[in-house]
C-alpha positions in Angstrom: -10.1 -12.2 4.1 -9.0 -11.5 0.5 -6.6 -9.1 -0.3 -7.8 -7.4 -3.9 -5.1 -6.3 -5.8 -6.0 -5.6 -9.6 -3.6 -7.5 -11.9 -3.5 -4.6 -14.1 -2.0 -2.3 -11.5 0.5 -4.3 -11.6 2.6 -5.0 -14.6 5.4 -7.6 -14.7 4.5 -8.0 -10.6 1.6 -9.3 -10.9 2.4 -13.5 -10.8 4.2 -12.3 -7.5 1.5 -9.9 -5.7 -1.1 -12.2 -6.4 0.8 -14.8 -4.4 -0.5 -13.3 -1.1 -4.3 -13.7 -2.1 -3.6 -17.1 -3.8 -0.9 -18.7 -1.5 -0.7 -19.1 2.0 1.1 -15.5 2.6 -2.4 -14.1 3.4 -2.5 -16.3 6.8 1.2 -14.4 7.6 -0.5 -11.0 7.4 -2.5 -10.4 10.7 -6.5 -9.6 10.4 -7.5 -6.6 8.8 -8.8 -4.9 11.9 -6.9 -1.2 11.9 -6.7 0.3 14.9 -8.6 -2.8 16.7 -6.8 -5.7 16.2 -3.9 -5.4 19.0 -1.3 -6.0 16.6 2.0 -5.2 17.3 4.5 -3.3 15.2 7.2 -5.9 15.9 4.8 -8.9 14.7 3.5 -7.0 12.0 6.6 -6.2 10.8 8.1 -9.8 10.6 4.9 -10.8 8.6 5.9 -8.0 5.9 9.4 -8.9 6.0 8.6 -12.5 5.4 6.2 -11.3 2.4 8.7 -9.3 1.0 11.3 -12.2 1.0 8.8 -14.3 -0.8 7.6 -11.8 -2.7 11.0 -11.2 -3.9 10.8 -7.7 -3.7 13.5 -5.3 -3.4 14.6 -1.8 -2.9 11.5 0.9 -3.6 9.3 -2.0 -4.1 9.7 -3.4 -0.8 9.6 0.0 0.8 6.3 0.9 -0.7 5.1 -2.4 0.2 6.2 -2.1 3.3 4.8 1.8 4.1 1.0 1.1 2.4 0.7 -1.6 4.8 1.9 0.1 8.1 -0.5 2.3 6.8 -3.6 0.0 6.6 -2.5 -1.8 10.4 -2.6 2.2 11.6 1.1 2.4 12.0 1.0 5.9 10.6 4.0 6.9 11.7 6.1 4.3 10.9 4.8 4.3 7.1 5.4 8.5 7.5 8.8 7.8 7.9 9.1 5.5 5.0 7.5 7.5 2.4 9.4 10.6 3.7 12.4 9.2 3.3 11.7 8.2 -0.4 10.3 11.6 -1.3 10.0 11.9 -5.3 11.7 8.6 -6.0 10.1 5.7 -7.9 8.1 5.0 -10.8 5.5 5.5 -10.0 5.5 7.3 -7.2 4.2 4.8 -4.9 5.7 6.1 -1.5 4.4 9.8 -2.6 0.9 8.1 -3.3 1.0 6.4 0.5 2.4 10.0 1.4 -0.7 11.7 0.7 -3.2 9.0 2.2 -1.5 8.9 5.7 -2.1 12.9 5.3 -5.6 12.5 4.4 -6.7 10.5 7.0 -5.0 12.6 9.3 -6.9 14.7 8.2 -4.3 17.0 6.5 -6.4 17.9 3.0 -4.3 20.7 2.4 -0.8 18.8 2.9 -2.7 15.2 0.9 -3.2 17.6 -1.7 0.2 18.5 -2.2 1.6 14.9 -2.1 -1.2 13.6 -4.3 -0.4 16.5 -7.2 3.7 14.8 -7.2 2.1 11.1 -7.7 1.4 12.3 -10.7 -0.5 9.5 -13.0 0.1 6.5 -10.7 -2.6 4.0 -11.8 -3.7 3.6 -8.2 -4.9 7.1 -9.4 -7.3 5.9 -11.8 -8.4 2.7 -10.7 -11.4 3.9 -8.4 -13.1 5.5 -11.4 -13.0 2.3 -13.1 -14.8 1.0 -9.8 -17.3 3.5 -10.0 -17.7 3.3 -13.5 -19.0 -0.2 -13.1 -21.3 0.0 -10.5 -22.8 3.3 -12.7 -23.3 0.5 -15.1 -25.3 -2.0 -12.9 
């Protein structure tokens, strides 16, 4: 499995981030298998703990880190209560952008809306036109 995270969303992090699909970090994370895998939260969480440690990221960062992935194991709660708690803070607003997915696949359109309009321009945003822009040009 490769995690795919495009160096330019993210900025001075980028040497860091690109440490889990480089590095052996990937192998901490369990298998990308939402809602199938069997993971638990408690050994799901120690893997992102561990990441964030080597990551070295702190504060929002490791919060956002922390939610999107909950998030992409199915522990929608758990990332709810994250990005909750960091309503409106950051730049970007990363925990408002993983705000408005858990309420989309919900699915809370409506409510996703709402959280998507605070993000604002968060390149996350943007970066599946670019996507789509390509294959347009295959």
């Amino acid at each position: 499995m490769q995690l795919f995270v495009p160096p330019s969303l993210l900025g001075a992090a980028t040497p860091r981030v690109l440490q889990i699909e480089q590095g052996e970090l990937l192998s901490v994370l369990p298998a990308a298998v939402p809602a199938v895998s069997g993971v638990s939260l408690e050994s799901l969480q120690r893997a992102i703990d561990r990441c964030v440690v080597e990551l070295g990221l702190k504060g929002a960062a490791a919060q956002c880190f922390a939610a999107g992935l909950l998030l992409y194991w199915d522990f929608a709660d758990e990332s709810h209560e994250i990005s909750q708690t960091m309503e409106g803070r950051g730049n970007p607003r990363t925990a408002d952008y993983w705000h408005g997915i858990m309420h989309r696949r919900e699915p809370a359109a409506g409510n996703a809306s709402y959280w998507f309009r605070r993000v604002g321009d968060h390149r996350l945003l943007r970066q599946p036109g670019v996507v789509l822009e390509c294959w347009a040009g295959e």
